[in-house]
N, C-alpha and C positions, 0 to 999 in steps of 0.2 A: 446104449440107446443111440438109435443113428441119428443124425438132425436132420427137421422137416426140409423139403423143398420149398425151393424158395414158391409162395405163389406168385401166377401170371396173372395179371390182371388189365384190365382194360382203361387206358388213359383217360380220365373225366374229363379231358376234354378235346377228344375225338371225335370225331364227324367225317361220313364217309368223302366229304371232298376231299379230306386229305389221303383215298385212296387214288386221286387222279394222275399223282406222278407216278405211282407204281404201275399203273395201267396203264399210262402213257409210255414209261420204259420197257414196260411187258412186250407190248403191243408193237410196238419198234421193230423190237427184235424179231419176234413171231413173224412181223410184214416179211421183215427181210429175211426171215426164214424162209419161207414158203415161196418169194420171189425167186430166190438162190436155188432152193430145188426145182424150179418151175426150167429156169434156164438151163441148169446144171445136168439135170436128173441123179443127182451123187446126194446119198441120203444124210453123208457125213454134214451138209452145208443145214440140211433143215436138222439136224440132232442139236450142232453145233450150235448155230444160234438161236433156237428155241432153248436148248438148256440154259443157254447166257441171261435169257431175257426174264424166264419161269426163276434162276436164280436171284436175281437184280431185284424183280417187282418182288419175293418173295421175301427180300432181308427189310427192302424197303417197306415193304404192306406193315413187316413186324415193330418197324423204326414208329410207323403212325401210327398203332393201334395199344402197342404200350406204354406204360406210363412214364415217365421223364423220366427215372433213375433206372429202366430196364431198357429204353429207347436201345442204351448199343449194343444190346443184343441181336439188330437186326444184322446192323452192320457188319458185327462176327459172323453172323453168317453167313451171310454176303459173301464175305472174305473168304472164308473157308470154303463155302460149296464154292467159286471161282477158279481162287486161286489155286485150291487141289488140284482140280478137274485140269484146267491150263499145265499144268506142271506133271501131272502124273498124265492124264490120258492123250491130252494133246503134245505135249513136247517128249516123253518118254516113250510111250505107246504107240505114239504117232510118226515119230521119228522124225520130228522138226525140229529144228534150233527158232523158236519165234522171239527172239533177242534183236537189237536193231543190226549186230551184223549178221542174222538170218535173212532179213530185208535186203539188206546190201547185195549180200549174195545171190537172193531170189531173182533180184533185178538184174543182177550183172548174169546168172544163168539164162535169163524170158523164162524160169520157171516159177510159174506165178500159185506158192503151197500157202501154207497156214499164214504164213508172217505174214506175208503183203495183204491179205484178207484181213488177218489181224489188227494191223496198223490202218489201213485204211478205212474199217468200218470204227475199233475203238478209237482209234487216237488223230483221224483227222475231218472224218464226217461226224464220225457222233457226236463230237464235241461241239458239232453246229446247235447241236437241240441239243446235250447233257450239259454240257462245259464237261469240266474235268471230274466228274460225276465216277468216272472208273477207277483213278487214282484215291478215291476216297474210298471205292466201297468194291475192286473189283481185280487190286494190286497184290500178286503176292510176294511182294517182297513186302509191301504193309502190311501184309498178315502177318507177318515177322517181327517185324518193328515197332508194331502196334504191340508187341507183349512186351519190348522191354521199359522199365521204370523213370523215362525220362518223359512224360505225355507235356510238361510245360516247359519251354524250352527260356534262355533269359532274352531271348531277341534274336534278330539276323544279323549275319556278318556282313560287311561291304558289299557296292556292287563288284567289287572285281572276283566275289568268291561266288557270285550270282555267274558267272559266264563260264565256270567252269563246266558245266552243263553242256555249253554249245562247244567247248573244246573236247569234250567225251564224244559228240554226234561228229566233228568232222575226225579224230581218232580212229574210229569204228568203222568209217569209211575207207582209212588207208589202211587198216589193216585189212581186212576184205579184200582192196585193191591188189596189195603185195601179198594176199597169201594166192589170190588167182591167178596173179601175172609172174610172179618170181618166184614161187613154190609149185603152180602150178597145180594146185588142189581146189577143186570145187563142190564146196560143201552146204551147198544151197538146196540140193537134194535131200530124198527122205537117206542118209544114210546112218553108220557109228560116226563119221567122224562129225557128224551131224550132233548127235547126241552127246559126244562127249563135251562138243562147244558149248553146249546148249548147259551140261552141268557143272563143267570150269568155268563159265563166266559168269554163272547163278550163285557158285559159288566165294569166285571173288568179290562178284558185289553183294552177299550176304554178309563177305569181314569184312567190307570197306563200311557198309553202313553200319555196320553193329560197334566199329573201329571209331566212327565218326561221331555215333552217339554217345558211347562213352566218353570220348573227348571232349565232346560240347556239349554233355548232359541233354541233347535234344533228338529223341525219337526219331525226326524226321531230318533230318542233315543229310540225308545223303539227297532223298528227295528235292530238298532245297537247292544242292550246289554240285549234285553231279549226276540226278537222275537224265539219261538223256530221252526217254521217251515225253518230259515237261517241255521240251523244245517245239516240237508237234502239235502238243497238245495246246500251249499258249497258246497259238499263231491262230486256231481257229476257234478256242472258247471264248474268245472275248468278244463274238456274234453270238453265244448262247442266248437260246432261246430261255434257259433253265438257269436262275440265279436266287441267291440270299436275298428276300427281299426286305427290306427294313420301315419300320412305324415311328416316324420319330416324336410323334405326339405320345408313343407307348414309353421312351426310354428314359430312366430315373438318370443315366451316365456312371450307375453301379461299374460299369467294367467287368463284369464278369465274362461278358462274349469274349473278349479280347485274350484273358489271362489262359482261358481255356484254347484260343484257338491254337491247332498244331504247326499250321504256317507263320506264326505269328503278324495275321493283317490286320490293321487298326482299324476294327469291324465300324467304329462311331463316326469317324470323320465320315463314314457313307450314311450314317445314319443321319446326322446334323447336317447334311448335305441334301438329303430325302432323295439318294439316289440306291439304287440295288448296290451290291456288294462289288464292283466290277473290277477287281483285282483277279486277274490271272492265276494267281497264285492259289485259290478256293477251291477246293476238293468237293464241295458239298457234304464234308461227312457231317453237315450237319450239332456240329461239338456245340457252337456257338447256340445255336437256336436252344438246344436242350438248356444250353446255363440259364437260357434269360429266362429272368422270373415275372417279367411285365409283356411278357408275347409280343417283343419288337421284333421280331426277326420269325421269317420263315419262306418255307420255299415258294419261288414264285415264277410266272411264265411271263416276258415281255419280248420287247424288240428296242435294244440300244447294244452300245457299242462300247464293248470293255478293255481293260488296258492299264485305267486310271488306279497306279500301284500308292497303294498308301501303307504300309508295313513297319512295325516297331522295330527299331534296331539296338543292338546290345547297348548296354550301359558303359558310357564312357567314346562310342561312337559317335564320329561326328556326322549325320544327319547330308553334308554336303559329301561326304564319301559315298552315299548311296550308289 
């Protein structure tokens, strides 16, 4: 006898306002679709970012419409129609390295292909209106990382393993630098050795982060202390228009937003504060909102100015080593 499927069913308590952010990120995209072809005439720019945008509102719509124990199913698929898509049709098919030293490259050729497009629309405009809304729901390397068995990590390590981040972004640069000037290869084009960068350094940061969460039992480690596209993306989400917003007249001090979240940000001190969530560090995947059982938290649109890092740190750290 096979067993049933699980049924889908519709969150009790749903209300189409909570379609606004998927239409609001649909609708982004779409703009800038349509803009891109309008300028462009290159059909790849409206396929591109309409699919981005039809994927996003599409995991999202499914995040609002089910019920709290199926919510992350939106988000898988998010992941997965994204992430594939970027990695098979765009960096394979396409013949782009869109890694930050595909960036590097593009800039140092004035060949302006996917990367620079890439980074520019994900990781440092749209984070004006998403925040880091792509890292939670649009990252494939978090497609990846998101399956293995460490989802609650014990804390963050110091600030000095926080900056290894910014030594992988100027890294990537000198390497780019020395393989242009003193190897004299420019791989910033659609070519193979394009493709082959593109899957040697997918695949080394696949065993560094799979390396790092086994090590420190936390999913997200690599994320934390050596992704370098979070460099970028800080510096402009903390204008997001798109944040956690919090009820502090809703919240018991259960803790459960916190235990669950994958960054580990100390979701309460913002709450007890009666201010949005404004740590940098927030993906919006939304983990937190689902645990709370008193409806303190959810997404919300304003204008303030984020930054303000409040994060739980490992047990036995001292709090002054941040």
């Amino acid at each position: 006898m096979t067993r049933a499927a699980l049924p889908i069913k519709i969150d009790k308590n749903f209300s189409w306002k909570k379609l606004l952010v998927p239409a609001m990120t649909a609708g982004a995209f779409w703009t800038l679709a349509i803009v891109s072809y309008t300028l462009s005439g290159q059909i790849f720019a409206l396929i591109n970012f309409g699919y981005l945008g039809t994927a996003l509102g599409l995991g999202l719509s499914l995040y609002a419409i089910l019920p709290k124990r199926q919510k992350p199913i939106g988000r898988r698929v998010s992941l997965l129609l994204i992430g594939l898509y970027l990695f098979a049709f765009v960096g394979l098919m396409g013949r782009e390295n869109i890694q930050m030293e595909g960036v590097w490259w593009s800039l140092i050729n004035g060949t302006y292909y996917a990367a620079v497009w890439h980074y520019l629309v994900a990781k440092i405009v749209g984070p004006l209106l998403f925040g880091r809304l792509w890292c939670g729901w649009a990252c494939w390397s978090v497609m990846v990382f998101d399956l293995l068995p460490y989802k609650r990590s014990a804390g963050r390590l110091p600030g000095r393993w926080d900056w290894l981040r910014y030594g992988h972004v100027a890294l990537s640069l000198v390497i780019a630098l020395v393989v242009w000037r003193l190897l004299g290869i420019q791989i910033g084009t659609n070519s193979g050795a394009a493709i082959g960068w593109f899957l040697a350094g997918n695949g080394l940061y696949y065993a560094v982060g799979i390396g790092l969460a086994v090590a420190l039992k936390d999913n997200r480690a690599f994320c934390k202390y050596l992704c370098p596209v979070a460099v970028p993306l800080k510096l402009t989400s903390r204008f997001s228009l798109l944040k956690i917003g919090t009820t502090a007249a809703n919240c018991n001090d259960c803790g459960a937003c916190e235990k669950v979240c994958p960054m580990d940000i100390q979701i309460t001190d913002y709450v007890h504060a009666n201010q949005r969530v404004l740590s940098t560090e927030c993906t919006l995947c939304q983990t937190c909102v689902t645990a709370c059982a008193k409806d303190a938290l959810k997404l919300s649109t304003g204008l303030d100015v984020g930054g303000r890092e409040s994060l739980r740190l490992r047990a036995g750290v001292d709090a002054a080593n941040r």
